[in-house]
C-alpha positions as CSV (number, residue, x, y, z in Angstrom):
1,X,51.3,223.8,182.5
2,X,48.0,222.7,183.9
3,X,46.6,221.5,180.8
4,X,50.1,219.6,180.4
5,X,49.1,218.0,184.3
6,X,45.7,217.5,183.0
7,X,46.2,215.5,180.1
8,X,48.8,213.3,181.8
9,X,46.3,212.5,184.7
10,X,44.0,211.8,182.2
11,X,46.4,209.5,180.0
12,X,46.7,207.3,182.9
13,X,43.2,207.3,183.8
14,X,42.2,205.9,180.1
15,X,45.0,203.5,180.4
16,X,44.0,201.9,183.7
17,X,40.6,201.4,182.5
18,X,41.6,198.9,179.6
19,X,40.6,195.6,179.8
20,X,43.5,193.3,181.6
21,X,43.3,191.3,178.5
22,X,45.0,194.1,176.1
23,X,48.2,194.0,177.9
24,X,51.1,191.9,177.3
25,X,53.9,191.3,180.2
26,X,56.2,193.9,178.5
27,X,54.8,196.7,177.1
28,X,57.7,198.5,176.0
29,X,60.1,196.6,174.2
30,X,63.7,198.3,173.5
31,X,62.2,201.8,173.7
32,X,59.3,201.4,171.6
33,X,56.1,200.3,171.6
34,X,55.1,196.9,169.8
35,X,52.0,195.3,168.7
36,X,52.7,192.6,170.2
37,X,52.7,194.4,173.9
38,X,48.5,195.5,172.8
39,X,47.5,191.4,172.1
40,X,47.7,192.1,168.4
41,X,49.3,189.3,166.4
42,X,53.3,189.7,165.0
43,X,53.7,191.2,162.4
44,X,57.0,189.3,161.8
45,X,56.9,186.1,159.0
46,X,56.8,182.4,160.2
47,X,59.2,179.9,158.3
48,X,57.0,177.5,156.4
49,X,58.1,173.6,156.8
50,X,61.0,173.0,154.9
51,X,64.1,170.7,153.7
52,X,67.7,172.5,155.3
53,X,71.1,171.1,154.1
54,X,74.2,171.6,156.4
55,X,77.9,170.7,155.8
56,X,77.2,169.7,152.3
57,X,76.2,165.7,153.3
58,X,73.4,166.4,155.8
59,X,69.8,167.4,155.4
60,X,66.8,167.1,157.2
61,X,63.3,168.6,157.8
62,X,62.7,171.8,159.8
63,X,59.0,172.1,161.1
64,X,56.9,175.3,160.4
65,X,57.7,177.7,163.0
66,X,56.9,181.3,164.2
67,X,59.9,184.1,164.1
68,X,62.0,184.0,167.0
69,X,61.9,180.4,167.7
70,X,64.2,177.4,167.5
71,X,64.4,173.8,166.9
72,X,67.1,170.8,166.8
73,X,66.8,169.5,162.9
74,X,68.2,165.5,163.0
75,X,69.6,164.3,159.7
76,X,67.9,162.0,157.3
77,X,70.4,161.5,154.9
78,X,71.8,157.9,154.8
79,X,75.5,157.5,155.1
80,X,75.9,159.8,157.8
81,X,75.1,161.6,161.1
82,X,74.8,164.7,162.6
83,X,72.2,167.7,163.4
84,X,71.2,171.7,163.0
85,X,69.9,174.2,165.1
86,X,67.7,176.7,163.0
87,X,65.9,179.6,164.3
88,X,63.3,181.5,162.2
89,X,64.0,185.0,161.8
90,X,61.0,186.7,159.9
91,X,60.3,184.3,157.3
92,X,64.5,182.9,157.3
93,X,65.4,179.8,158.5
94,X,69.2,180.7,160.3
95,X,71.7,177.5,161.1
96,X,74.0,177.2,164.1
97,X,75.8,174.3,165.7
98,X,76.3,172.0,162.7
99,X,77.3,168.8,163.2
100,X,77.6,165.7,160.2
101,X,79.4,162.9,160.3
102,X,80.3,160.1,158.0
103,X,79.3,156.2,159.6
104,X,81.4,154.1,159.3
């Protein structure tokens, strides 16, 4: 029991002494422990640049982005109008809130 006491004290001994810089806000994320909570980079896939379609007449350019974030995609395509949400998820490009709409 007091080597169990001992190694705990000094457990959070050698964790108070890291630099400020190694820790993240959260360090525990869901119940485990992520790289991301140490400084190190993700380990999760950006979404490269790339042409989306939405409700067949619509399309547009989505910028490069890193997984987990989100950006409003405007439509190019002449005839019509409208706009897409997409969030990157690991390397996939996800749609929500579709809207196209033919001019009239």
């Amino acid at each position: 029991m007091l080597r169990f006491i001992f190694f705990v004290f000094l457990s959070v001994v050698a964790v108070l002494a890291l630099p400020s810089r190694a820790w993240a806000p959260t360090i525990i994320t869901r119940g485990t422990l992520s790289a991301e909570s140490y400084g190190f980079a993700s380990s999760k896939k950006p979404c490269a640049s790339q042409t989306v379609t939405w409700l067949t007449n619509c399309s547009g350019t989505a910028p490069a982005l890193v997984s987990g974030a989100q950006t409003g995609v405007s439509n190019m395509a002449s005839g019509y109008t409208g706009s897409v949400t997409v969030t990157c998820g690991n390397g996939q490009l996800t749609q929500s809130g579709a809207i196209c709409t033919a001019n009239n």
